[in-house]
Backbone as a chain_set.jsonl record, in Angstrom:
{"seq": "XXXXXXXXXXXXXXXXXXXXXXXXXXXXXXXXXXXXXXXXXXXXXXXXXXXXXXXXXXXXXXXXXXXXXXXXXXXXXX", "coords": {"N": [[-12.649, 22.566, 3.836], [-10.825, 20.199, 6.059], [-8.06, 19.757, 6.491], [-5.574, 21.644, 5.866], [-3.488, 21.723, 3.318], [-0.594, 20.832, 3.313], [-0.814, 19.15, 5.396], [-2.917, 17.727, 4.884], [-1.383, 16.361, 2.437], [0.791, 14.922, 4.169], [-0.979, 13.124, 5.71], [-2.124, 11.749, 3.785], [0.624, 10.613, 2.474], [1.743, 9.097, 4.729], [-0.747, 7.467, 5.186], [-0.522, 5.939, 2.55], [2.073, 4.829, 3.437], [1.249, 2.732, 4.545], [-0.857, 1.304, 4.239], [0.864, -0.041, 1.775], [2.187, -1.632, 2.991], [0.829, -3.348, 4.068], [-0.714, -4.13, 1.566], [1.717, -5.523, 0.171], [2.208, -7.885, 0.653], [0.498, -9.849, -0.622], [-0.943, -12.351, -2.842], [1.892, -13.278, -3.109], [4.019, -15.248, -4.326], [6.622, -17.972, -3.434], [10.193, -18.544, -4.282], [10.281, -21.233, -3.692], [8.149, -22.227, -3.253], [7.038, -22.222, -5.96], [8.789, -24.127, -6.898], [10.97, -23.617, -8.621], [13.817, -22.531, -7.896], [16.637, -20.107, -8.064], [19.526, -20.784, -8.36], [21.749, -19.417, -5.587], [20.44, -17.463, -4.752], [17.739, -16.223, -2.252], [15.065, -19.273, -0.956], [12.904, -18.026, -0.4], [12.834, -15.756, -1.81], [10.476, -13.407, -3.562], [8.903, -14.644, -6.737], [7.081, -13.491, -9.04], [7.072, -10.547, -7.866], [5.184, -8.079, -8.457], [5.306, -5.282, -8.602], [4.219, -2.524, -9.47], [1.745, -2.825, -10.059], [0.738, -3.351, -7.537], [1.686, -0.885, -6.142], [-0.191, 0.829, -7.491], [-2.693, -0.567, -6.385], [-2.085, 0.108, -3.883], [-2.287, 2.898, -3.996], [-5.066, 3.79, -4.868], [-6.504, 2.562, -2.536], [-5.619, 4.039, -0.472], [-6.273, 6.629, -1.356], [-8.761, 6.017, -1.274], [-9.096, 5.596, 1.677], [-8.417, 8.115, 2.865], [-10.119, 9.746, 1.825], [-12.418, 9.078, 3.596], [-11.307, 9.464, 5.984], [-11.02, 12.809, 5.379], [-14.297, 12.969, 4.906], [-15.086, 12.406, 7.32], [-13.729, 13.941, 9.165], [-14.59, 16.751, 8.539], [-17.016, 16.251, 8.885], [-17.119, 15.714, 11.548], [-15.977, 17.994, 12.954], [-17.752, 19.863, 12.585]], "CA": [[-11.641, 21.527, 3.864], [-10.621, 19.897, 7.247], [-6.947, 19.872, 6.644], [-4.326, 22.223, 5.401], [-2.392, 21.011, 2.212], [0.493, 20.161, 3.616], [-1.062, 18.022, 6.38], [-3.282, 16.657, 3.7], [-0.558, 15.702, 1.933], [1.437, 14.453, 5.209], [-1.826, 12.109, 6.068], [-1.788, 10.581, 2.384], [2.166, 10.095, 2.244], [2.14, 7.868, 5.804], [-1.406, 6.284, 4.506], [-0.244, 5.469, 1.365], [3.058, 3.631, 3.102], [0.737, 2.105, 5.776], [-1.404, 0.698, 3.067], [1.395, -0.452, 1.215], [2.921, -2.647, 4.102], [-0.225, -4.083, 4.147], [-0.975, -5.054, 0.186], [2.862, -6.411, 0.077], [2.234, -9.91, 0.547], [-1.209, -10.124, -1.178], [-0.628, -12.79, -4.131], [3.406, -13.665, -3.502], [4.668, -16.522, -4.431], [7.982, -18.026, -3.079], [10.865, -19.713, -5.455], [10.579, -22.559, -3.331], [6.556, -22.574, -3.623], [6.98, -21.942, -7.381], [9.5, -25.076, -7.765], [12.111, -22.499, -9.357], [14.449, -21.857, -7.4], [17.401, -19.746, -8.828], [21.097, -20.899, -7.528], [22.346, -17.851, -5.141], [19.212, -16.409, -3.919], [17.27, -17.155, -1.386], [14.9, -19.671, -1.594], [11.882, -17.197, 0.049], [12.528, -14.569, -2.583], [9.261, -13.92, -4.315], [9.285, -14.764, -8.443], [7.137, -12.163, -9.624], [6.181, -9.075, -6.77], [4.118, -7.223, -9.695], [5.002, -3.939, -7.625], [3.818, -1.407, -9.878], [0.783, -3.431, -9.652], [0.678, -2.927, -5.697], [1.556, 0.452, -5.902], [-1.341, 1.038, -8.024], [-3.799, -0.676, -5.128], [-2.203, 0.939, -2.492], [-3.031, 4.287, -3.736], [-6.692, 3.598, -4.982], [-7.123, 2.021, -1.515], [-5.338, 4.833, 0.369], [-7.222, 7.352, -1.46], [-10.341, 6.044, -0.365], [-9.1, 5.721, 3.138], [-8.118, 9.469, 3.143], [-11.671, 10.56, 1.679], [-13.142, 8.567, 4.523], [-11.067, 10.413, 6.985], [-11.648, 13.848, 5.171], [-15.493, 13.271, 5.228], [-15.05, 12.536, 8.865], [-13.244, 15.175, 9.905], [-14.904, 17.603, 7.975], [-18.611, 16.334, 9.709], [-16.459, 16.174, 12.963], [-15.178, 19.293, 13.482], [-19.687, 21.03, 12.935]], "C": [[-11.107, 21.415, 5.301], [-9.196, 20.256, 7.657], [-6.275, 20.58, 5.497], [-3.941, 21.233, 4.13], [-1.782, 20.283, 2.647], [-0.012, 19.179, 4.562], [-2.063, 16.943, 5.332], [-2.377, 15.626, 3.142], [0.66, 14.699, 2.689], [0.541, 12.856, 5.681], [-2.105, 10.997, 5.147], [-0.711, 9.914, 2.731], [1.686, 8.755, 3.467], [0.394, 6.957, 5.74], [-1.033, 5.78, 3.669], [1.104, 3.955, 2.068], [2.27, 2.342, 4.126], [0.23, 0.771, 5.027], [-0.594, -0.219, 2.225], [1.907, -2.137, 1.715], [2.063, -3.998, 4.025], [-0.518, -5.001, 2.943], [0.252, -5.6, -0.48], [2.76, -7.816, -0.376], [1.515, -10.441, -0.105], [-0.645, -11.16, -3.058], [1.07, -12.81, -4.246], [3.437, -15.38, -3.366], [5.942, -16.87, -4.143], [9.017, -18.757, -3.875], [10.453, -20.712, -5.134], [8.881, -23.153, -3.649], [6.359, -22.666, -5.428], [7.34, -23.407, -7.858], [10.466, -24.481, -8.525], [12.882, -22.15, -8.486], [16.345, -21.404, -8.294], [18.45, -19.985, -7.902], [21.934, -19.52, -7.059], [21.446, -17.579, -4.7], [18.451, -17.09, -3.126], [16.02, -17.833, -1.721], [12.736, -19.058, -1.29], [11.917, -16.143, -0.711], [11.293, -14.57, -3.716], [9.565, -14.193, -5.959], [8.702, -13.981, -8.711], [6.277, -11.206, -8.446], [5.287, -8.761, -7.656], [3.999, -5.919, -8.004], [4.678, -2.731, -8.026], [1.574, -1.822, -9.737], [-0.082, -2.848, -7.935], [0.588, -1.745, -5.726], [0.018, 1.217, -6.329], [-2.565, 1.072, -7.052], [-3.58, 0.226, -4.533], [-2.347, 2.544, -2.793], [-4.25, 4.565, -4.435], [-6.978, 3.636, -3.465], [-6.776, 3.132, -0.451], [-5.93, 6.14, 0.233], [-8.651, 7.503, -0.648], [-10.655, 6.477, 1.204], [-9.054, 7.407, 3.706], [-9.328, 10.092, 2.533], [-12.537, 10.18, 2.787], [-12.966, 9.742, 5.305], [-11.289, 11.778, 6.523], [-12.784, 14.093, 5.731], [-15.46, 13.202, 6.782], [-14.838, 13.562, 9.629], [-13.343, 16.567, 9.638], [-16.454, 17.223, 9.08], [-18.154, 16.692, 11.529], [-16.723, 17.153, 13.536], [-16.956, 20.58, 13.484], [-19.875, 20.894, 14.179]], "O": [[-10.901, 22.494, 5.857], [-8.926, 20.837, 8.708], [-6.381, 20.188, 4.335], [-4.176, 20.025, 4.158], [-2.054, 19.084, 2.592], [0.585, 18.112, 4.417], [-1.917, 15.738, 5.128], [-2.482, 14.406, 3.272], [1.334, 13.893, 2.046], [1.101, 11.787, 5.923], [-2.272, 9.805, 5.406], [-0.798, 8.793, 3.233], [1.344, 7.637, 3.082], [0.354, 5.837, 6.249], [-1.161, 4.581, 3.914], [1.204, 2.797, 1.661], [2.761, 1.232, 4.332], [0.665, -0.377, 5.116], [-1.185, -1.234, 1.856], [1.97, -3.231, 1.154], [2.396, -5.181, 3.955], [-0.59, -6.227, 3.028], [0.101, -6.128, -1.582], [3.088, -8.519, -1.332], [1.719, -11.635, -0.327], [-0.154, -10.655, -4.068], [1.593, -12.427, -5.292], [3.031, -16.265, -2.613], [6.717, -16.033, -4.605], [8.578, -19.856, -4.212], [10.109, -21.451, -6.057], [8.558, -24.232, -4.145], [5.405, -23.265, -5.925], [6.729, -23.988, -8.755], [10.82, -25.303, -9.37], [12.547, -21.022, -8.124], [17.037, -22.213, -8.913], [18.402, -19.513, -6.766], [22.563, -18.764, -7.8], [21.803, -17.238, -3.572], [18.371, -18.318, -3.143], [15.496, -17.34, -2.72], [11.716, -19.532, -1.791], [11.02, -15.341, -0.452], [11.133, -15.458, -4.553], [10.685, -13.834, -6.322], [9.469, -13.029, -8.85], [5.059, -11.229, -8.267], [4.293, -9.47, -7.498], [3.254, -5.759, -7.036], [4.752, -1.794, -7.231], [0.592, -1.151, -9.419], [-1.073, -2.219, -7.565], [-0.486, -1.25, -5.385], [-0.667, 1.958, -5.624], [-3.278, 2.047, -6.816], [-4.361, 1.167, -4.394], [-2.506, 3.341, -1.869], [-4.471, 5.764, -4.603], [-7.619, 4.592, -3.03], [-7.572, 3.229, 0.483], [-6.162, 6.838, 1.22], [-9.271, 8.309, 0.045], [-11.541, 7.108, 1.78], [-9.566, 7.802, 4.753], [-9.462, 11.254, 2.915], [-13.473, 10.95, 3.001], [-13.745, 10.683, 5.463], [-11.959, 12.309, 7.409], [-12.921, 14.905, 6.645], [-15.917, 14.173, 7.384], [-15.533, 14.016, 10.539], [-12.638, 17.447, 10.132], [-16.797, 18.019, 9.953], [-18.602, 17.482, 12.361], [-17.52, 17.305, 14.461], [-17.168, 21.623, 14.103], [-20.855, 21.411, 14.715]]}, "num_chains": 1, "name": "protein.A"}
């Protein structure tokens, strides 16, 4: 194994939010793009995030990214 636990787990955590930042926007819709807009809020607030949704991607997708870098830095370091 290339990395320690804890750095393992250090290189996930700040992939995972990197990743996240990233699959945010993916599929938002805006009130004002919707035609809904709710009186009081703004009119750029999305209608439905689906953020358990997201979360979901972003740690499939951050997984992967962190097996990449494993295998890498496991062939690396021969």
């Amino acid at each position: 194994m290339p990395f320690s636990t804890p750095m393992s787990l250090a290189i996930f955590f700040v992939t995972w939010f990197i990743v996240l930042f990233a699959v945010l926007p993916f599929g938002v819709k805006s009130q004002r793009e919707s035609g809904d807009v709710t009186e009081g809020t703004d009119p750029g607030a999305p209608v439905a995030p689906r953020l358990l949704v997201k979360a979901l991607w972003t740690t499939v997708i951050a997984a992967a990214a962190f097996a990449a870098l494993s295998i890498f830095a496991h062939f690396a370091e021969s």
